[in-house]
C-alpha positions as CSV (number, residue, x, y, z in Angstrom):
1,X,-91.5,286.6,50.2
2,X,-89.9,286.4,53.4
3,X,-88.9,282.7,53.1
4,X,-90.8,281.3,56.1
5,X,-91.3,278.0,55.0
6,X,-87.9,277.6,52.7
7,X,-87.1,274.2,51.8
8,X,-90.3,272.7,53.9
9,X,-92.3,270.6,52.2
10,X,-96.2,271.1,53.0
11,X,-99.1,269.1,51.7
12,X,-102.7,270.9,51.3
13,X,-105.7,268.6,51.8
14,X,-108.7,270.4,49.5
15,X,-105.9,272.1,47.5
16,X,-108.0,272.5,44.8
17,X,-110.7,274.6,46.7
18,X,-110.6,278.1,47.4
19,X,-109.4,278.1,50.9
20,X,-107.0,275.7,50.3
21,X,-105.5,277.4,47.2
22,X,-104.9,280.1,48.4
23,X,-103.0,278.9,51.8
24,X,-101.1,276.4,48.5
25,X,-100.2,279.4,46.7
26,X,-98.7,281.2,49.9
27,X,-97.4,278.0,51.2
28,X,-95.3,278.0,47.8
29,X,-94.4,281.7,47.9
30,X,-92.8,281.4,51.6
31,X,-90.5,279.3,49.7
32,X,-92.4,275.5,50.2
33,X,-92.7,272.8,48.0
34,X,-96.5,272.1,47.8
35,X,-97.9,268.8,47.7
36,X,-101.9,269.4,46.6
37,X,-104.2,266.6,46.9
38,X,-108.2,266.4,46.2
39,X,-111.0,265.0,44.4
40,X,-110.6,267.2,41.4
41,X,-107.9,267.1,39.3
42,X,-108.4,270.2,36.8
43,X,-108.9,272.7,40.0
44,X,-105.6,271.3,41.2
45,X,-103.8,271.3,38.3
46,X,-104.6,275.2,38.2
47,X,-103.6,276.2,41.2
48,X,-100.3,274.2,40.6
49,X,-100.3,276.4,37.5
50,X,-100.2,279.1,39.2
51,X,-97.4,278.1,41.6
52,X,-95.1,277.4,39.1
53,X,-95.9,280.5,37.4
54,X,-94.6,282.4,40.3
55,X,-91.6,280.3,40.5
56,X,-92.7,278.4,43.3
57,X,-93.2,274.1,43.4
58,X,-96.1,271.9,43.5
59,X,-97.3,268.4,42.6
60,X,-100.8,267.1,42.6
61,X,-102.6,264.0,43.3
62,X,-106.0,263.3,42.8
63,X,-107.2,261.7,46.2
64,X,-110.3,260.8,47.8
65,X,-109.8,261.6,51.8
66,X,-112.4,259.4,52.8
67,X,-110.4,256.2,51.5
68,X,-107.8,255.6,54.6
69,X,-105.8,253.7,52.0
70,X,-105.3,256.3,49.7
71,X,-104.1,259.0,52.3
72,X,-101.5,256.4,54.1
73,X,-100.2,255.9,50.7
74,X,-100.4,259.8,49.6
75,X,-98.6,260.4,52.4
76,X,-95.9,257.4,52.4
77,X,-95.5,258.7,48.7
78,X,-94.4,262.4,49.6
79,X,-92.4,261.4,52.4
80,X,-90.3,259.2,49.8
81,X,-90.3,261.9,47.0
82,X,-89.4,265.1,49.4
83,X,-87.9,263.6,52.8
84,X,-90.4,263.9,55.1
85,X,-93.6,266.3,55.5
86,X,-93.2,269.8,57.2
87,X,-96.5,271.0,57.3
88,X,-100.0,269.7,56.8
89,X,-103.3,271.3,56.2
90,X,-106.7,270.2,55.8
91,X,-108.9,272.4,53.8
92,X,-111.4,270.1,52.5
93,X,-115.1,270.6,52.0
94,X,-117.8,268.4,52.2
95,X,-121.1,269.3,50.0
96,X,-124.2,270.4,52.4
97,X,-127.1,272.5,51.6
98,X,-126.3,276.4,51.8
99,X,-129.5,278.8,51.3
100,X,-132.2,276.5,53.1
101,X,-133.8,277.6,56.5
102,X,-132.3,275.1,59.3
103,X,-135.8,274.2,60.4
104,X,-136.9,272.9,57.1
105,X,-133.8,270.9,56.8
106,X,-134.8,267.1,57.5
107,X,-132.7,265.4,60.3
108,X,-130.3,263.7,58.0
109,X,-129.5,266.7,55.8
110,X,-128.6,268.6,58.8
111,X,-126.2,265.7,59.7
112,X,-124.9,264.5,56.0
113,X,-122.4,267.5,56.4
114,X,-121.0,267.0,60.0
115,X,-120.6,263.6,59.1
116,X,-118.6,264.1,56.1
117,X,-116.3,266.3,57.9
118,X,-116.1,264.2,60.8
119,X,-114.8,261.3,58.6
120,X,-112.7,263.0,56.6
121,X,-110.8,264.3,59.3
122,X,-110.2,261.1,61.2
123,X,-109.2,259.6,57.8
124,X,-106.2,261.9,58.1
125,X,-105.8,262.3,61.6
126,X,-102.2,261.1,62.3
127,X,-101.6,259.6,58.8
128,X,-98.4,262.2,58.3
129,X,-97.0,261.9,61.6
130,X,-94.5,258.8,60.9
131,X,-93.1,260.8,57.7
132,X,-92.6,264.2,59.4
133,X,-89.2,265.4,59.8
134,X,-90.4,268.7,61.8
135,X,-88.9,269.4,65.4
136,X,-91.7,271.6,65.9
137,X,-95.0,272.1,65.4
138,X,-96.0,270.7,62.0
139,X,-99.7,270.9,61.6
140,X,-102.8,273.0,62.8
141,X,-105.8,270.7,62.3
142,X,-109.2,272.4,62.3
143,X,-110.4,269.0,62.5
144,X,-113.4,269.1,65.5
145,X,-111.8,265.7,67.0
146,X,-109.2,267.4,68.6
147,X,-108.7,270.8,70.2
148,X,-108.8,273.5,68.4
149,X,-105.6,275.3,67.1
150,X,-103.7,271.7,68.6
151,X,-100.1,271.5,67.2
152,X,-98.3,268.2,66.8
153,X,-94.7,268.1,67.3
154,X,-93.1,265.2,65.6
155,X,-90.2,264.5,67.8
156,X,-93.0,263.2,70.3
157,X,-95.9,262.4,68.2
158,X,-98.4,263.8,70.5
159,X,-100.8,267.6,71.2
């Protein structure tokens, strides 16, 4: 550990999932406290598990990202617990069809997908911002509505 995130507090959109996880379990082992937040709570509560495990922090919240509600809320709610939010990453999926040829998909099971991910970006797009108490960049979003890579600083609110 080399204590790169010590005392930050970072919340992992899709921490339940593989991807996300991981990046929780890493967060927590650079010395964060992990806020993990998805649609299923027994893969969350595992990979909180395993935080603690290693000595490390997390809490969980089952959370739908879609509801806009729900993630303003989620968000006000870590904010209150830990201070403000350091870092925030989005590593949800959104079910599509893996294995079928893209020609023989129909138009709206090509699109189902982009869709998904598409909403469920912009349904957390900004929510943290107001809670953050990072001078610097606090978030990478690979969310397709905004540049790729785009860090948000805090102090200014803006790319």
């Amino acid at each position: 550990m080399t204590g790169l995130l010590q005392d930050r507090v970072a919340v992992v959109y899709g921490g339940g999932g593989a991807i996300g996880g991981a990046v929780a379990r890493t967060f927590a082992r650079e010395g964060a406290r992990v806020f993990l937040a998805g649609r299923t709570q027994d893969r969350l509560d595992v990979v909180a598990h395993d935080i603690a495990a290693a000595g490390g922090r997390a809490e969980t919240a089952r959370l739908d990202v879609l509801d806009e509600r729900a993630v303003e809320a989620h968000a006000a709610a870590v904010a209150a617990a830990a201070g403000g939010i350091d870092v925030v990453l989005d590593a949800v999926s959104v079910p599509h069809d893996q294995g079928t040829v893209l020609a023989d998909l129909s138009y709206e099971e090509f699109w189902r997908p982009v869709e998904g991910f598409l909403r469920a970006c912009s349904s957390r797009a900004g929510r943290w911002r107001p809670t953050s108490r990072a001078t610097g960049p606090a978030c990478s979003s690979p969310c397709p509505s905004r540049a790729r890579g785009t860090s948000y600083r805090a102090s200014s609110g803006t790319a």
